[in-house]
VOBA-1610 file (N, C-alpha, C; in pm, whole numbers, padded with zeros to 5 digits, always signed):
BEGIN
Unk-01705+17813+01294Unk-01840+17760+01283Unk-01849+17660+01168Unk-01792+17678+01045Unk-01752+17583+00953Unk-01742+17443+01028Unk-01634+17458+01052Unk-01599+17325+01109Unk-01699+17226+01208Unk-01785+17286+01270Unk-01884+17269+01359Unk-01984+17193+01234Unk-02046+17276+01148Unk-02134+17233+01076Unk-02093+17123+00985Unk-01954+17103+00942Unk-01855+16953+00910Unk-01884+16844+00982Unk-01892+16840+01096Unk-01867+16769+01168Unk-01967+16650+01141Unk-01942+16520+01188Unk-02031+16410+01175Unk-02121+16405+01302Unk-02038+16458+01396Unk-02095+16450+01542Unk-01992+16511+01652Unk-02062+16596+01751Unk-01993+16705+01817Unk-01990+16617+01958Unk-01854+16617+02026Unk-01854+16598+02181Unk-01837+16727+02270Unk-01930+16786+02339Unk-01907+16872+02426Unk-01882+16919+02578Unk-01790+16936+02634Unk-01754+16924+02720Unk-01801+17029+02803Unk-01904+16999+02935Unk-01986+17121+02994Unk-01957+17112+03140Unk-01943+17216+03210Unk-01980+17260+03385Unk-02060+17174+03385Unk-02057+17236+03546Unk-02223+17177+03562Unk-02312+17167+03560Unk-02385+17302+03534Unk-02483+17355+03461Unk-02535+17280+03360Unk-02449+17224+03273Unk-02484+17160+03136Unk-02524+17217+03043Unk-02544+17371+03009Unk-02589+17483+02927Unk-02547+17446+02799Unk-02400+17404+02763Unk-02360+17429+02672Unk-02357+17343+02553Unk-02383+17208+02579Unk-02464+17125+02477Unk-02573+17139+02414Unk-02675+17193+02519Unk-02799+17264+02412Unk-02805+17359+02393Unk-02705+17417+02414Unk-02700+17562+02321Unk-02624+17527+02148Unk-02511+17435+02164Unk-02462+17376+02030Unk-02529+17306+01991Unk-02604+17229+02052Unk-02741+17134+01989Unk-02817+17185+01906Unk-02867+17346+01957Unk-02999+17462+01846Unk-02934+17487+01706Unk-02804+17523+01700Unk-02679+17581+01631Unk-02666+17438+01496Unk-02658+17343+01557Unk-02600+17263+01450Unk-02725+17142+01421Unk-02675+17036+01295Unk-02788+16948+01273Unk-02731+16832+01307Unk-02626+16780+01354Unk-02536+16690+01403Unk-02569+16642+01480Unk-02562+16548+01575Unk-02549+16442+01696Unk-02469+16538+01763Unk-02498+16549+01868Unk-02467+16619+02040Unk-02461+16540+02158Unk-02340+16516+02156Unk-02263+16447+02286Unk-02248+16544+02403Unk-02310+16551+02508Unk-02280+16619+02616Unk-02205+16551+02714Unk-02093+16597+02757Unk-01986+16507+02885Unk-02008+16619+02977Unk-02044+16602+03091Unk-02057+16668+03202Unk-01922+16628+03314Unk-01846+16741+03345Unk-01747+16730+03402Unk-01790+16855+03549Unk-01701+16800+03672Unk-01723+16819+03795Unk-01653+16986+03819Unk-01554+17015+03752Unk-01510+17190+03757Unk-01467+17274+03651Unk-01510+17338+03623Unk-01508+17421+03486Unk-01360+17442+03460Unk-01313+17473+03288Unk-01195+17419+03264Unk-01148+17589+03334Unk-01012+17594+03352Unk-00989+17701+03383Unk-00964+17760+03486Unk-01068+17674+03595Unk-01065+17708+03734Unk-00988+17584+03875Unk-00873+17555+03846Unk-00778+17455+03915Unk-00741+17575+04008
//
């Protein structure tokens, strides 16, 4: 979490849903990059 709150600005990489940028968005005071990608990592 350190490192998170370091940061100048976060890129986050989300399903499709898109949940997970504004959930790190509430969390930190940084700039929030959300990249929305087509299949969740993990599932090839």
């Amino acid at each position: 979490m350190r490192e998170l709150l370091e940061a100048d600005v976060l890129i986050v990489i989300a399903g499709r849903e898109g949940a997970l940028p504004t959930v790190v968005a509430g969390l930190v005071d940084t700039p929030v990059i959300g990249v929305p990608v087509a299949i969740a990592a993990g599932r090839d």
